[in-house]
N, CA, C and O atoms as a Tripos MOL2 file, in Angstrom:
@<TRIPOS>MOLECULE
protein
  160   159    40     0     0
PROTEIN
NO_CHARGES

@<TRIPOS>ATOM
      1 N          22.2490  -20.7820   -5.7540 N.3       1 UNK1
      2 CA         21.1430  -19.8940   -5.9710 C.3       1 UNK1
      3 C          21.6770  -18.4720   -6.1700 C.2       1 UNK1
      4 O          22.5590  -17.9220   -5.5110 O.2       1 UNK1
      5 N          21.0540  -18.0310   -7.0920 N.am      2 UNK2
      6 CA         21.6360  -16.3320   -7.4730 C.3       2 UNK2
      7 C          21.1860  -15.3320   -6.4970 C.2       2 UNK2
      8 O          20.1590  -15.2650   -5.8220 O.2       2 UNK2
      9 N          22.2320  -14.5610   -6.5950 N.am      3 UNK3
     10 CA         21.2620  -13.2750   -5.0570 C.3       3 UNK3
     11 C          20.6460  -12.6380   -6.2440 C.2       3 UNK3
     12 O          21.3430  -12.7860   -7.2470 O.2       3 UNK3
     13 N          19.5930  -12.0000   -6.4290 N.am      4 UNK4
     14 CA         18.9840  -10.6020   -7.0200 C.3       4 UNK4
     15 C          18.8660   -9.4840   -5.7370 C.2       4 UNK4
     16 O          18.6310   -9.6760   -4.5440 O.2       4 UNK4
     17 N          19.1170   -8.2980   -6.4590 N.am      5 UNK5
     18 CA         18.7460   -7.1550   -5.2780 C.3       5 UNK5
     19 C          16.9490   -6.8280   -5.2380 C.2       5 UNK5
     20 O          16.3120   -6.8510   -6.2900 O.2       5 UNK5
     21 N          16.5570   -6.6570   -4.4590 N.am      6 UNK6
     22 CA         14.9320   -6.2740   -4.0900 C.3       6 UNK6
     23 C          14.6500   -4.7250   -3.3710 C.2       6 UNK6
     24 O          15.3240   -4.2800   -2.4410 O.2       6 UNK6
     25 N          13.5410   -4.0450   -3.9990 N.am      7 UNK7
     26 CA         13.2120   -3.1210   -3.4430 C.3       7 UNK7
     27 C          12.1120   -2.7950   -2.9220 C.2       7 UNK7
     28 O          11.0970   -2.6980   -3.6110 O.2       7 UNK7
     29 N          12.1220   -2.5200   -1.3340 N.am      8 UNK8
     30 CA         10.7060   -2.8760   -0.2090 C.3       8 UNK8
     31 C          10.4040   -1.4170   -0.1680 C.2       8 UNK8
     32 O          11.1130   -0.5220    0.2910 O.2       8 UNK8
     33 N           9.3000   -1.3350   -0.6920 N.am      9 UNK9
     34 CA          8.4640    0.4240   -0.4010 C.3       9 UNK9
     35 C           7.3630   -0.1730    0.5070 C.2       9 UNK9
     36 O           6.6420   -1.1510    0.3110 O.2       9 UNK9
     37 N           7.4520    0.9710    1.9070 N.am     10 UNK10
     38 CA          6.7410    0.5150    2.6730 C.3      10 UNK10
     39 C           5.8810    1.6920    3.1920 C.2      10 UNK10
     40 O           6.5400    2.6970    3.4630 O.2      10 UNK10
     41 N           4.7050    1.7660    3.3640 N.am     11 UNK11
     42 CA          3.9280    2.6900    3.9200 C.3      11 UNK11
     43 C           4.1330    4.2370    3.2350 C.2      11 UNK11
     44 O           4.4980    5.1680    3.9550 O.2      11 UNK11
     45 N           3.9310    4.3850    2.1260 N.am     12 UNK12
     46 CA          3.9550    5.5080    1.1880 C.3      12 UNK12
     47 C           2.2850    6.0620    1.2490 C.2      12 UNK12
     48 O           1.5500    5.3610    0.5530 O.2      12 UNK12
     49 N           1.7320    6.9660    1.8200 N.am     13 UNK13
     50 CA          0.4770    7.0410    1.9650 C.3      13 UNK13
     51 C           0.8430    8.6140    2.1580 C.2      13 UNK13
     52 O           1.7550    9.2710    2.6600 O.2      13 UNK13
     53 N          -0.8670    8.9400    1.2070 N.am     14 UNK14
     54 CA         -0.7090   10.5780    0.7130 C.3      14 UNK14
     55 C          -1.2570   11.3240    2.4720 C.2      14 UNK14
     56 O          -1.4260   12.5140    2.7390 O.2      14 UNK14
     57 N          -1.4140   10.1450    3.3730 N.am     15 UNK15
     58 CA         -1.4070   11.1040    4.6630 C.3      15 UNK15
     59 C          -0.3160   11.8240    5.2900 C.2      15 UNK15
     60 O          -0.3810   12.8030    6.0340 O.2      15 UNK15
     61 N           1.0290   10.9800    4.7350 N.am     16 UNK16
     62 CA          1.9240   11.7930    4.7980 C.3      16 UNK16
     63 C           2.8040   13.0730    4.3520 C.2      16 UNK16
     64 O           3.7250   13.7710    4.7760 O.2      16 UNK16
     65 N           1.8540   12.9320    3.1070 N.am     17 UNK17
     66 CA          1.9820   14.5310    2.3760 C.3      17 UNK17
     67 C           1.4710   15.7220    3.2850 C.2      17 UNK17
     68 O           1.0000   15.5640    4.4120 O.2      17 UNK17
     69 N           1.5910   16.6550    2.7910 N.am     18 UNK18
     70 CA          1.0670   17.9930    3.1640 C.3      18 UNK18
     71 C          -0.4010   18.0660    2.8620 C.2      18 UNK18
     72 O          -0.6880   18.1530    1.6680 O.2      18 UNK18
     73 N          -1.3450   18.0460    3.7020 N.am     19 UNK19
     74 CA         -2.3510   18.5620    3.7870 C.3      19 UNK19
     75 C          -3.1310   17.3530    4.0350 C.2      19 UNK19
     76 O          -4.3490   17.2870    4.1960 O.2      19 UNK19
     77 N          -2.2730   16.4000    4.0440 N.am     20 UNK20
     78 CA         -3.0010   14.9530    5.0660 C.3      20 UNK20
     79 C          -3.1950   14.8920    6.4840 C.2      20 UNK20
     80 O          -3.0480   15.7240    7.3790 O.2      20 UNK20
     81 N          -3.5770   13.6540    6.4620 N.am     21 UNK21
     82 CA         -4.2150   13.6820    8.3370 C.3      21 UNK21
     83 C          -3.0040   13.5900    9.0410 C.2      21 UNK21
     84 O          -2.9710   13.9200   10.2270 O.2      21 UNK21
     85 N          -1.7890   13.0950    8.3310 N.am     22 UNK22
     86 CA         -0.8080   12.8210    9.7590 C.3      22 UNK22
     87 C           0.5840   13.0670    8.5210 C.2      22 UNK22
     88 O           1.3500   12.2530    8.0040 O.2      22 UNK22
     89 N           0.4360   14.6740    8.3670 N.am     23 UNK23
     90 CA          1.4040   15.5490    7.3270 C.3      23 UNK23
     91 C           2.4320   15.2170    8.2190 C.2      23 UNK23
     92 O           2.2800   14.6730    9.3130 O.2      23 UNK23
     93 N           3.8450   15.6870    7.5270 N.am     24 UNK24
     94 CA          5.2190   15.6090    8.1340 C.3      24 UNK24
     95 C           5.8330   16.8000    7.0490 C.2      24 UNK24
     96 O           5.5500   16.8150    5.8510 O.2      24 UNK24
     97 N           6.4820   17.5150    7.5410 N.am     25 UNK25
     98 CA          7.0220   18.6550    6.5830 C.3      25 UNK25
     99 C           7.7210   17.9240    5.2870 C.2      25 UNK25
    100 O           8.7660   17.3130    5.5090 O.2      25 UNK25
    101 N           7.3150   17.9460    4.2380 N.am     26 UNK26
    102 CA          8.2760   18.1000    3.3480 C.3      26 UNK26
    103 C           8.0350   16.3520    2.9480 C.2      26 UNK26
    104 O           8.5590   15.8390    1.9590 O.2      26 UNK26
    105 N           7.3740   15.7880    3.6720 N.am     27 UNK27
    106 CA          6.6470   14.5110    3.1670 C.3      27 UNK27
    107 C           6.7100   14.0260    2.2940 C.2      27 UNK27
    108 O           7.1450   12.8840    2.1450 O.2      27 UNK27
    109 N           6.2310   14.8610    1.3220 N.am     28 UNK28
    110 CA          6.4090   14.0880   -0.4890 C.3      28 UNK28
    111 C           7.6210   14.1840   -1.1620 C.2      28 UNK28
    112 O           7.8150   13.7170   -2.2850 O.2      28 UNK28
    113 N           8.6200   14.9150   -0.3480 N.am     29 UNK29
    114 CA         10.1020   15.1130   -1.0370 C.3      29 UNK29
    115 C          10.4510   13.7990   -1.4350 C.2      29 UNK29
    116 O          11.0960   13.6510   -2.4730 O.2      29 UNK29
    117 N          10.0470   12.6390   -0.6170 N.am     30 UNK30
    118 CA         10.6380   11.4010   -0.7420 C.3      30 UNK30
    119 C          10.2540   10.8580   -2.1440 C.2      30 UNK30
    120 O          11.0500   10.0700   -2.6530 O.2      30 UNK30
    121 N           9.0140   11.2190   -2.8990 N.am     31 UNK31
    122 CA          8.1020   10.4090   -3.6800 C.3      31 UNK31
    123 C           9.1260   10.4030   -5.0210 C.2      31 UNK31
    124 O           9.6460    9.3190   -5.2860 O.2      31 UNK31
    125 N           9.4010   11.4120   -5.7700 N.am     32 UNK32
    126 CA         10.1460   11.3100   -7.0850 C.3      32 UNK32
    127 C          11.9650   10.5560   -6.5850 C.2      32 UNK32
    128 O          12.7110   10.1750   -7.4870 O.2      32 UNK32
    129 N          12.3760   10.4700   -5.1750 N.am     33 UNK33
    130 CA         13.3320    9.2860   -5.0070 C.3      33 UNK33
    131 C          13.0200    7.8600   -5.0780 C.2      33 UNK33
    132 O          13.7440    7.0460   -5.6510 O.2      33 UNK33
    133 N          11.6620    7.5040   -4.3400 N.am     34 UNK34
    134 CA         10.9600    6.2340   -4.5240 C.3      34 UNK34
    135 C          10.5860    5.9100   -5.9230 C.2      34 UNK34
    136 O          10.5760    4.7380   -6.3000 O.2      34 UNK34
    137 N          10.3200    6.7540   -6.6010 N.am     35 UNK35
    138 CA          9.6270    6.6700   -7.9190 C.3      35 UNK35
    139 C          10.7830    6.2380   -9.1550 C.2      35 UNK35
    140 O          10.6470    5.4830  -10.1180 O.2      35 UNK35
    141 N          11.8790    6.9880   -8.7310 N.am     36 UNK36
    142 CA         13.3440    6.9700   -9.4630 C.3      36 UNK36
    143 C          14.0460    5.1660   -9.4840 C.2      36 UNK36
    144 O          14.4580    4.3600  -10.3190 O.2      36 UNK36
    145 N          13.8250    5.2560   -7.9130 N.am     37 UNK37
    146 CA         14.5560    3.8530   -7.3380 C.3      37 UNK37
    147 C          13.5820    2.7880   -8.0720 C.2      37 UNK37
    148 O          14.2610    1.9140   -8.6110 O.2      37 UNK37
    149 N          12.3680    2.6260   -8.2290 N.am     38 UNK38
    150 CA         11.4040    1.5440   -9.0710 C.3      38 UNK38
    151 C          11.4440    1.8090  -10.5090 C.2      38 UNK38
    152 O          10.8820    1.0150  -11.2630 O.2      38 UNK38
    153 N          12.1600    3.0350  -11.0620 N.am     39 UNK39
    154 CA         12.0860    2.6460  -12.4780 C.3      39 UNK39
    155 C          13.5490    1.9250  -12.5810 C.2      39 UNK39
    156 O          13.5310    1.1610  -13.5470 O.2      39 UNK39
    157 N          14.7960    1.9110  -11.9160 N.am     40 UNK40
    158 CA         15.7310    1.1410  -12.3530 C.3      40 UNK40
    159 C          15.4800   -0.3980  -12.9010 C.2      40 UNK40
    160 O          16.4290   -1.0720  -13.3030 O.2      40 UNK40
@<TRIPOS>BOND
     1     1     2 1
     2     2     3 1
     3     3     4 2
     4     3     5 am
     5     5     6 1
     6     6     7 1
     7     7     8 2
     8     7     9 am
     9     9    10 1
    10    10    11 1
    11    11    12 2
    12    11    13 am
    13    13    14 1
    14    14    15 1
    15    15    16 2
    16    15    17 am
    17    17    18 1
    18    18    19 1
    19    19    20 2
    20    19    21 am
    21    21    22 1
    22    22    23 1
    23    23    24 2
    24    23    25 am
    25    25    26 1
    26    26    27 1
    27    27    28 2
    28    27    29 am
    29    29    30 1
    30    30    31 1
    31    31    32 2
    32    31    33 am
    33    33    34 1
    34    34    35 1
    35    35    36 2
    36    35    37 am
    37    37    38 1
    38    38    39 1
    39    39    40 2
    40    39    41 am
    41    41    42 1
    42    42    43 1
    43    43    44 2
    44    43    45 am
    45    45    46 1
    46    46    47 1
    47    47    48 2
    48    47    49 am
    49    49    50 1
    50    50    51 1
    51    51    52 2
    52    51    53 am
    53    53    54 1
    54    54    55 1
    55    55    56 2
    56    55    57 am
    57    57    58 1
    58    58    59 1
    59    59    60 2
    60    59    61 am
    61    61    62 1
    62    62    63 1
    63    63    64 2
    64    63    65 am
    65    65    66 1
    66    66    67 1
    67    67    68 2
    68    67    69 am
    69    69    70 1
    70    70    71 1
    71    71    72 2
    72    71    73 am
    73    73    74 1
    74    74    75 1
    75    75    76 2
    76    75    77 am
    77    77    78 1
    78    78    79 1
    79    79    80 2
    80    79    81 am
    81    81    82 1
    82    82    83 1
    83    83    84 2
    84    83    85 am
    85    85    86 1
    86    86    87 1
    87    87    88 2
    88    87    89 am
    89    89    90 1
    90    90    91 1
    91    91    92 2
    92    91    93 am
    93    93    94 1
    94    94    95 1
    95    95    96 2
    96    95    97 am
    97    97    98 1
    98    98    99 1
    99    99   100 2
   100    99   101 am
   101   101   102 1
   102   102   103 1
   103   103   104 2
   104   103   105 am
   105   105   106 1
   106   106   107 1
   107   107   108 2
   108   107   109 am
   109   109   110 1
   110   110   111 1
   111   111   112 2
   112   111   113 am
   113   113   114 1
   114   114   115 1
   115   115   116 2
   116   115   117 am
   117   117   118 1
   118   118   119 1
   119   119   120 2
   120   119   121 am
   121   121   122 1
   122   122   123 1
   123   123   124 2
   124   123   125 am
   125   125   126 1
   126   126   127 1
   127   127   128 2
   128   127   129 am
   129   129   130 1
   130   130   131 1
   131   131   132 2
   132   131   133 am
   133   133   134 1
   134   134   135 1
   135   135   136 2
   136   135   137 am
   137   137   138 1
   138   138   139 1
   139   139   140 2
   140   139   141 am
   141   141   142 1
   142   142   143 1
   143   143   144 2
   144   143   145 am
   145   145   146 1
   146   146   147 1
   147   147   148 2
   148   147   149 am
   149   149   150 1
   150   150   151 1
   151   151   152 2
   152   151   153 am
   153   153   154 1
   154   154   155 1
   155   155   156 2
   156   155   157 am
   157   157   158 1
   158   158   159 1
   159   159   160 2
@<TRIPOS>SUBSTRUCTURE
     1 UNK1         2 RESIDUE 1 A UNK
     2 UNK2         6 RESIDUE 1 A UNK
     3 UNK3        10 RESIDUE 1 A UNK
     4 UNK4        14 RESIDUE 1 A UNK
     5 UNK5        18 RESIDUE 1 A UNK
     6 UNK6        22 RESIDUE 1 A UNK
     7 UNK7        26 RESIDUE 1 A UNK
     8 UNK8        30 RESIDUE 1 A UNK
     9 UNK9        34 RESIDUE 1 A UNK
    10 UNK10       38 RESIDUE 1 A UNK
    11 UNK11       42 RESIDUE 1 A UNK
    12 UNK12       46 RESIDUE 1 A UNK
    13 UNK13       50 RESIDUE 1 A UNK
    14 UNK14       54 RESIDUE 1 A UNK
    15 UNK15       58 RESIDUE 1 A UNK
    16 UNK16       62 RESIDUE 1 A UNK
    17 UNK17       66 RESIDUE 1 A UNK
    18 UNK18       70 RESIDUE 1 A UNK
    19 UNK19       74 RESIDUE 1 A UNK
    20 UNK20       78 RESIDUE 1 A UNK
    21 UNK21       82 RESIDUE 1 A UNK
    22 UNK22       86 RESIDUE 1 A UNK
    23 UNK23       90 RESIDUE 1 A UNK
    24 UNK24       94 RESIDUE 1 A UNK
    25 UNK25       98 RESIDUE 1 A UNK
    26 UNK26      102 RESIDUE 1 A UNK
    27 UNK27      106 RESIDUE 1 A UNK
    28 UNK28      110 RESIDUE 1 A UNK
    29 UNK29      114 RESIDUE 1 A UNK
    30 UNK30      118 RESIDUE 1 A UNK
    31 UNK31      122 RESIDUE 1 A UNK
    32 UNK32      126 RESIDUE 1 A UNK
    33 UNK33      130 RESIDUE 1 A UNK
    34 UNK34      134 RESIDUE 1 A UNK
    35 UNK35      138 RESIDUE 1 A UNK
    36 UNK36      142 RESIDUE 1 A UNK
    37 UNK37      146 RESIDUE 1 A UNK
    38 UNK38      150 RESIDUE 1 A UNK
    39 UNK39      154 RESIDUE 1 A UNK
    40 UNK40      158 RESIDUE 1 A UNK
């Protein structure tokens, strides 16, 4: 059986952006890396 590599995005929710219910500084920095990693 062949391995393929897989990519698990998990819990990406705009509450974690800035100006959501449960913000984290700098929150959405992650989004254009997640976004990068799914167009490969």
């Amino acid at each position: 059986m062949a391995r393929k590599p897989a990519l698990l995005v998990v819990d990406i929710q705009n509450d974690f952006c800035p100006g959501g219910a449960l913000a984290v500084p700098e929150g959405d920095a992650i989004i254009p890396k997640v976004n990068r990693a799914i167009r490969m």
